[in-house]
N, C-alpha and C positions, 0 to 999 in steps of 0.2 A: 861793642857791648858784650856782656859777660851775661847768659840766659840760662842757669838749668831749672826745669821744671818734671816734678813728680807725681802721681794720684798716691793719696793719702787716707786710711780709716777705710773704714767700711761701706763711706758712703763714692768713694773713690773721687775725692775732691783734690784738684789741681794745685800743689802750692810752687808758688814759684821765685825764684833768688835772682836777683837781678846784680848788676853793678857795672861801671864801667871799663875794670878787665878783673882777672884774676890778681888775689894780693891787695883788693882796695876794698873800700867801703860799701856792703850794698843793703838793699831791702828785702824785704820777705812781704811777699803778697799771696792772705791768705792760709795762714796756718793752720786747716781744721786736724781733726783727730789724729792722732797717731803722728803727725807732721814733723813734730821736736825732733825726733833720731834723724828724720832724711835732713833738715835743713841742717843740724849737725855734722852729720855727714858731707856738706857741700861746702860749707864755713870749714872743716878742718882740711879738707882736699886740696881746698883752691885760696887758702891764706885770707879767706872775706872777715867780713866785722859787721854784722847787721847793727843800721843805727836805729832803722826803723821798720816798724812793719803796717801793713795797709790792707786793710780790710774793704773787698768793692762790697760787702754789708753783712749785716749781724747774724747771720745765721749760725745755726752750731758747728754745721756740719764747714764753717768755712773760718768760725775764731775761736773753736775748743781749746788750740794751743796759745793761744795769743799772751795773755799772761805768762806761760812759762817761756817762751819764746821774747818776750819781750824783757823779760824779767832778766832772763841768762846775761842777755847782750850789756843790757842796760840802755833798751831801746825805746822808742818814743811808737804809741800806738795811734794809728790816724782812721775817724771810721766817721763818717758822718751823721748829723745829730738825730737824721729821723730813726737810727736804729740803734744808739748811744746802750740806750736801754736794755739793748738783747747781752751787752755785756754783762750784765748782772741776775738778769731773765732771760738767758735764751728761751726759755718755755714756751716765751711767750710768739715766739715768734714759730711754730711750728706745728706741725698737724698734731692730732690727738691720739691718732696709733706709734706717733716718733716717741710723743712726751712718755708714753706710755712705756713705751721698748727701753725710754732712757731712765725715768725715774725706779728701772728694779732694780738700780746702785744707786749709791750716795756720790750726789756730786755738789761740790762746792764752787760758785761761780765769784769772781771779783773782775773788777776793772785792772788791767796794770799801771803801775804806779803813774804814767805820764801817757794822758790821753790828751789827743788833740783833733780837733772836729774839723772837717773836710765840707767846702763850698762849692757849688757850680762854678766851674771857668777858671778855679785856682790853679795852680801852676806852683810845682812844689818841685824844688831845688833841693834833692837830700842826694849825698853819698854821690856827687859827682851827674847826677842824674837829673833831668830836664821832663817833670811826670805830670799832664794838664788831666784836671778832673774833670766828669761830667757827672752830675748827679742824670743818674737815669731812674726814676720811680717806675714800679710795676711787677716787679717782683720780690721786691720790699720799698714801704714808704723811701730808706736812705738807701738806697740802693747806687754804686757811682761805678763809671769805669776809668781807669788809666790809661792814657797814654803818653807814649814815649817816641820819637825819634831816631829811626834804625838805617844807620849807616851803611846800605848796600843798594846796588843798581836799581833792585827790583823789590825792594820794601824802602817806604816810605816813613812807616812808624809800626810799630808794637801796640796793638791796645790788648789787657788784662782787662776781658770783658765780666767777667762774675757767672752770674747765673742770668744775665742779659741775654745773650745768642750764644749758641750753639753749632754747631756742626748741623745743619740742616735743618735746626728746629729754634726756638728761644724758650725763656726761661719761663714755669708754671705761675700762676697768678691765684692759685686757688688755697692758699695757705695764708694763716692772718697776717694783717698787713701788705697781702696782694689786692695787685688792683688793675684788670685788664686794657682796660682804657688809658691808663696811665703808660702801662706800657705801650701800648701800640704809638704813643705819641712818643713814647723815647727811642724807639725806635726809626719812627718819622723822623724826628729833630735830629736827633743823635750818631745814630747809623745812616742812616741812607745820604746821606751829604759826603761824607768821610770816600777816600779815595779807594779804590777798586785796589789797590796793592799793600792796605792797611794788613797786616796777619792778628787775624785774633785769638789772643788767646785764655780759652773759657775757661769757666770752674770745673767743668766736665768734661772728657772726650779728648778728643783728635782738635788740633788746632785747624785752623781755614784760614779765610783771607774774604775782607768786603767784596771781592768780585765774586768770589765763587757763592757766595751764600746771596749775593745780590742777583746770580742768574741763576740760582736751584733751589733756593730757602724758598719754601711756599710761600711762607709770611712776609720775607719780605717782599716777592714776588707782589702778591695784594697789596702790600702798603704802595708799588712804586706803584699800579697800575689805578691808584684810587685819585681822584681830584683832592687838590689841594686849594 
């Protein structure tokens, strides 16, 4: 597998180009602000073709570029339908001092020309690539993560977790369309099942691995230690 990943914009969000080597076909996961020149950058380097790009959910700060990104390639955008909407409203999905910071320029929001809606437990074959969703709610209604299948001794698969987990911590719930309870149970269901050599990797930060945030992560520390 073919992996470079970048932080992007202001808000230093993770985008990341995947494919199965250099010279072939891949995705873009997560294009927020400022994102277009690096995935450019990776697409002219390494001979790629984004056919699609994949949103783990609506927020600004993770599909500001998705349209021109998607638009360049002539690629198919994939985002699930509980946050469908933030493509046209990101507003709405965000606190009141962001919307505030963001509305002192004019910005104009659309859908790209070919969107397509993402399901729990689907399994989506793009660009050579083997990518199983999980919708996890909780830090947005559609909130999902990707995984993937990683060909080495000591990783098992890839997962492109969002704004789910963290390096030490998991994603805020306190912005609309969060919902804390919702997360802790996607995290229950979702994460803690998943093998100790999965590497994740977030919308933010340093990447990790379900072991190591399974024996340091507070949170999930409590979730393992809670009856089920």
């Amino acid at each position: 597998m073919f992996l470079a990943g970048f932080p992007a914009g202001p808000w230093g969000t993770n985008c990341y180009v995947v494919a199965t080597a250099a010279g072939a076909e891949c995705v873009v996961v997560d294009p927020g602000k400022d994102a277009a020149p690096g995935v450019a950058d990776v697409v002219r380097e390494h001979g790629l073709k984004p056919v699609a790009v994949l949103l783990t959910h609506g927020h600004v700060d993770h599909m500001w570029c998705v349209a021109p990104v998607a638009g360049t390639y002539d690629a198919t955008a994939w985002i699930h339908p509980g946050d469908r909407h933030l493509l046209t409203d990101p507003m709405a999905g965000v606190s009141p001092e962001t919307a505030r910071m963001l509305l002192g320029a004019e910005h104009r929001w659309a859908e790209p020309d070919d969107v397509r809606e993402l399901a729990d437990a689907q399994t989506l074959e793009l660009a050579g690539l083997r990518l199983v969703v999980d919708h996890t709610p909780g830090h947005t209604e559609g909130s999902v993560t990707f995984r993937a299948p990683y060909d080495a001794p000591d990783v098992s698969e890839v997962m492109f977790a969002g704004d789910l987990l963290f390096a030490g911590s998991i994603g805020r719930t306190d912005m609309p369309g969060g919902d804390h309870q919702a997360m802790l149970r996607s995290l229950t269901d979702k994460v803690l099942p998943l093998a100790d050599d999965v590497v994740v990797l977030p919308g933010h930060g340093e990447q990790t691995s379900i072991g190591r945030e399974r024996a340091t992560n507070p949170f999930l520390q409590e979730l393992s230690r809670a009856p089920r």
